[in-house]
C-alpha positions as CSV (number, residue, x, y, z in Angstrom):
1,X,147.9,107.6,109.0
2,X,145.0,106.1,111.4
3,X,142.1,108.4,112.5
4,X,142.4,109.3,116.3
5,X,140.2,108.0,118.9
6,X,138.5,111.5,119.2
7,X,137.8,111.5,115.5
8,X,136.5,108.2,115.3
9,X,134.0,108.7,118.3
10,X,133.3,112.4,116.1
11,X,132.4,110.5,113.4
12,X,130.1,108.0,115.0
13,X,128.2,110.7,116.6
14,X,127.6,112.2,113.9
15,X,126.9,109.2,111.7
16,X,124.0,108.2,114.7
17,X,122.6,111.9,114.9
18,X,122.4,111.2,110.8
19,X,121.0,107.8,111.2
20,X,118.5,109.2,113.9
21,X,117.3,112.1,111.9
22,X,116.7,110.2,108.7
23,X,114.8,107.7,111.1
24,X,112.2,110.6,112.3
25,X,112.0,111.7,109.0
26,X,111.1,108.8,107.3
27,X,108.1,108.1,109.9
28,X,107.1,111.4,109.6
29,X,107.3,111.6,105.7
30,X,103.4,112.1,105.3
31,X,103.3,115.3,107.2
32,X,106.1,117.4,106.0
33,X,104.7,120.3,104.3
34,X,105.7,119.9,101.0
35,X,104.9,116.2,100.6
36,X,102.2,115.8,103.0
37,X,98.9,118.1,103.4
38,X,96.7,118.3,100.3
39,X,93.2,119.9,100.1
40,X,91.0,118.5,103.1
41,X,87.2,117.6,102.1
42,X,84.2,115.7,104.1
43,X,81.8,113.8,103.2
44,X,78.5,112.5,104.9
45,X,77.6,109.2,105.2
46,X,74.6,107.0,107.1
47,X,76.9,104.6,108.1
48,X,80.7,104.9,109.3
49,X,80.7,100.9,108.0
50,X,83.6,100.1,109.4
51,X,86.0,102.9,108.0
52,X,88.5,104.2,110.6
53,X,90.9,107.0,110.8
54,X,94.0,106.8,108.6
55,X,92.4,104.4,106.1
56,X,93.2,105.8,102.0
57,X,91.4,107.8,100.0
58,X,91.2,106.4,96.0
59,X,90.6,107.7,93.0
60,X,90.0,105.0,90.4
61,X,92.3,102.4,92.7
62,X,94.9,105.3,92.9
63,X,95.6,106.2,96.6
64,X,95.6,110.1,96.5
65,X,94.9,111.0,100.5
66,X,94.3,109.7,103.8
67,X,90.8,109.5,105.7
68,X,91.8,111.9,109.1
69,X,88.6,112.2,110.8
70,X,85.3,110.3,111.7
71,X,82.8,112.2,113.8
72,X,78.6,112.0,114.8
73,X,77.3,114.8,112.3
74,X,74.2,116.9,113.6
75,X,70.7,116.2,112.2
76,X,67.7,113.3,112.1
77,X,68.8,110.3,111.5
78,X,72.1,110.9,112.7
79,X,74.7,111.1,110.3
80,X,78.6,110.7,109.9
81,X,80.9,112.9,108.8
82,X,84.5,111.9,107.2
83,X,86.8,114.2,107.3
84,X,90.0,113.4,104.7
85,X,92.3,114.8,102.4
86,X,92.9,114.4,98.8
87,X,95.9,115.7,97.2
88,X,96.9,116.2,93.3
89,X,93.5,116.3,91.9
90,X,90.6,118.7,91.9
91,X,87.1,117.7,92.8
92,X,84.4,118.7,90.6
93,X,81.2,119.9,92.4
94,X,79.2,116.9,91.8
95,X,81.7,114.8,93.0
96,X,80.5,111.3,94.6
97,X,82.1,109.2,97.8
98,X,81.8,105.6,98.9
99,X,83.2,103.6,101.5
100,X,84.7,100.5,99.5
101,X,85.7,96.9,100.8
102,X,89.6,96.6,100.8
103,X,89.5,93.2,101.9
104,X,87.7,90.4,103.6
105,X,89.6,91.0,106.4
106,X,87.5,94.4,107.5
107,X,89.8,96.5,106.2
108,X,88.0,99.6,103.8
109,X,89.2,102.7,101.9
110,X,87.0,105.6,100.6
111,X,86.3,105.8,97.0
112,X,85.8,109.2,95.8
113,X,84.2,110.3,91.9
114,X,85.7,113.4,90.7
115,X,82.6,115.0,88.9
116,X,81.0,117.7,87.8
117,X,82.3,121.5,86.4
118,X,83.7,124.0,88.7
119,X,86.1,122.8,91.8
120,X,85.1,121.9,95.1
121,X,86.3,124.4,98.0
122,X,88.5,123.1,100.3
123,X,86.4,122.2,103.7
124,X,83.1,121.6,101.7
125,X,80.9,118.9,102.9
126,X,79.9,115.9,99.8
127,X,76.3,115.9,101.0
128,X,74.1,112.0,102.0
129,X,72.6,112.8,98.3
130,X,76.1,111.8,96.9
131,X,77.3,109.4,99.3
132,X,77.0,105.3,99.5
133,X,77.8,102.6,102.3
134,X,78.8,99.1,101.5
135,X,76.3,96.6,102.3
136,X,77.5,94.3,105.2
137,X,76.9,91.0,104.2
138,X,77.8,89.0,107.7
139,X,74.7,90.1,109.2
140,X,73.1,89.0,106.4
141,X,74.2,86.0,106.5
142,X,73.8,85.3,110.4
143,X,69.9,86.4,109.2
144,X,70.1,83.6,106.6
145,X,71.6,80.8,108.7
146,X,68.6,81.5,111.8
147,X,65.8,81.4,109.3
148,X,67.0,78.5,107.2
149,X,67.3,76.2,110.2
């Protein structure tokens, strides 16, 4: 015995509202609460050097968070502050952070260095004294080429 046409088009609803569902789900994977999240830290840097929003977090080339914030922190020089998350692993107090090249292509990540005894609180600030920025090389370069000719 065929299905009837109400049942089929039953069926296909529900197989599209399952489809569509799945779909939102599976952009929105990072953010659900039990997979998402994890403990959010900043750091303080001299130089944003290229890092943008939404770039990874690594821990010995292991991605364990998500960079979710650049701002203009408060003090002379000016400074930046990079707001992220790192999740599955506790950060020591003396714990170091450097914005890494990814690739040649501009692309970076930020490389943090669990260290030190105790745990960092959740919100605390890795201060300039433990922070490095990548040395652009192109305008180093550009320098090179002018003074060479």
């Amino acid at each position: 015995m065929e299905p009837s046409r109400d049942q089929l088009i039953r069926i296909a609803v529900i197989g599209i509202s399952v489809l569509t569902t799945l779909f939102f789900v599976a952009i929105n994977f990072q953010r659900l609460p039990l997979v998402g999240g994890g403990t959010e830290y900043r750091a303080e840097f001299t130089d944003a050097a290229g890092l943008v929003s939404g770039e990874e977090v690594r821990i010995a080339g292991i991605k364990v968070g998500t960079v979710t914030g650049i701002k203009l922190g408060t003090g002379k020089p000016a400074r930046i502050v990079v707001t992220f998350t790192v999740k599955g692993v506790d950060l020591g107090r003396a714990t170091t952070a450097g914005i890494e090249v990814k690739t040649l292509l501009g692309q970076h990540y930020l490389g943090v260095t669990p260290a030190g005894g105790g745990k960092l609180d959740s919100g605390a600030l890795i201060p300039l004294s433990r922070t490095t920025t990548p040395v652009n090389i192109v305008p180093v370069f550009q320098r090179l080429t002018t003074t060479s000719q």
